[in-house]
N, C-alpha and C positions, 0 to 999 in steps of 0.2 A: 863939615860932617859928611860923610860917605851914605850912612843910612837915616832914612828920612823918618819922622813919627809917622804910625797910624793911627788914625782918629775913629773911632764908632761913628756909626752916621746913624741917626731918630730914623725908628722904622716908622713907617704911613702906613696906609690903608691897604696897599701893594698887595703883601702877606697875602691878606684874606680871598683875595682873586687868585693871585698861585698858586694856593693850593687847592683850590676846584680844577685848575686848568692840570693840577697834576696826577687827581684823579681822572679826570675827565677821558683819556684812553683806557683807564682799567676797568671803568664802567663801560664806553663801547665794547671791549672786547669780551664781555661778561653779556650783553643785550645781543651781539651775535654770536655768542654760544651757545645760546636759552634757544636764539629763531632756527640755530644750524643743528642742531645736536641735541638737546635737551626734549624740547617739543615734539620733534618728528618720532623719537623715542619713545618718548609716554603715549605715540597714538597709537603708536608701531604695538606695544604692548596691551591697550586698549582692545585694540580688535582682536588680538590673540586669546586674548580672554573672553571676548564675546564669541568668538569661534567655541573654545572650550567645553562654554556654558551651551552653546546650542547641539552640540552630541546627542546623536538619538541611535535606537536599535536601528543599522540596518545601512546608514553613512558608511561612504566608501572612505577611505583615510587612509595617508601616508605619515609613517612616523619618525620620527626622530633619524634613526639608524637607516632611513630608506625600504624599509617595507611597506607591501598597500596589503590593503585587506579592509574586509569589513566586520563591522561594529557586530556583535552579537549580543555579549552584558554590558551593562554601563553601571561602577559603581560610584560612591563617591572619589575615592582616589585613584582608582585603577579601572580598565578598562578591559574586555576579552574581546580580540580581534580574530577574526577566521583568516588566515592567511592559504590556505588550499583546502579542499574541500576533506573533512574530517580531522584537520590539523587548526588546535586555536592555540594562540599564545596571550599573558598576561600583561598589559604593561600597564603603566603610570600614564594618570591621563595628557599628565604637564609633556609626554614624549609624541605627543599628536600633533607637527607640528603642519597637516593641513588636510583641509577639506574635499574629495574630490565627487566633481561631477556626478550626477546615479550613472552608471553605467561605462565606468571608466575602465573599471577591472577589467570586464568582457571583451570588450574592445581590442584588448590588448593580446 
């Protein structure tokens, strides 16, 4: 005969290690996703919002779209910036995207 029988062979205890060993890179690559990316991001967003929350009358602040100016109203959603002197504009507070020094504006 040309072609030979194939036999089943009794599976062992094998199995049950293989398939730890075949998750075992998609869970590393998951544990360095969380240290590389996931974490740095949620602290990243953390202090954005503790910036947010600490807004007072009078904070020099750069926005979103690049303007500086300082704080005049502070509501809950929105915020009134003076951007030149008898000139204020409106924005959303979430468009404040930093802090700057007292005395940055003049400076400049």
């Amino acid at each position: 005969m040309l072609i030979s029988s194939a036999y089943a062979q009794a599976t062992g205890g094998a199995a049950q290690s293989d398939t730890l060993l075949t998750f075992l890179p998609m869970i590393a690559i998951f544990v360095v996703f969380y240290f590389l990316l996931i974490r740095p991001q949620q602290k990243k967003q953390k202090e954005a919002r503790a910036m947010l929350d600490a807004l007072e009358k009078g904070n020099e602040v750069v926005t979103a779209g690049g303007i500086l100016g300082r704080i005049v109203k502070i509501d809950e959603q929105y915020v009134t910036v003076e951007i030149a002197p008898n000139t204020q504009m409106v924005v959303q507070r979430a468009a404040i995207s930093q802090l700057l020094p007292k005395g940055t504006i003049k400076a400049l």
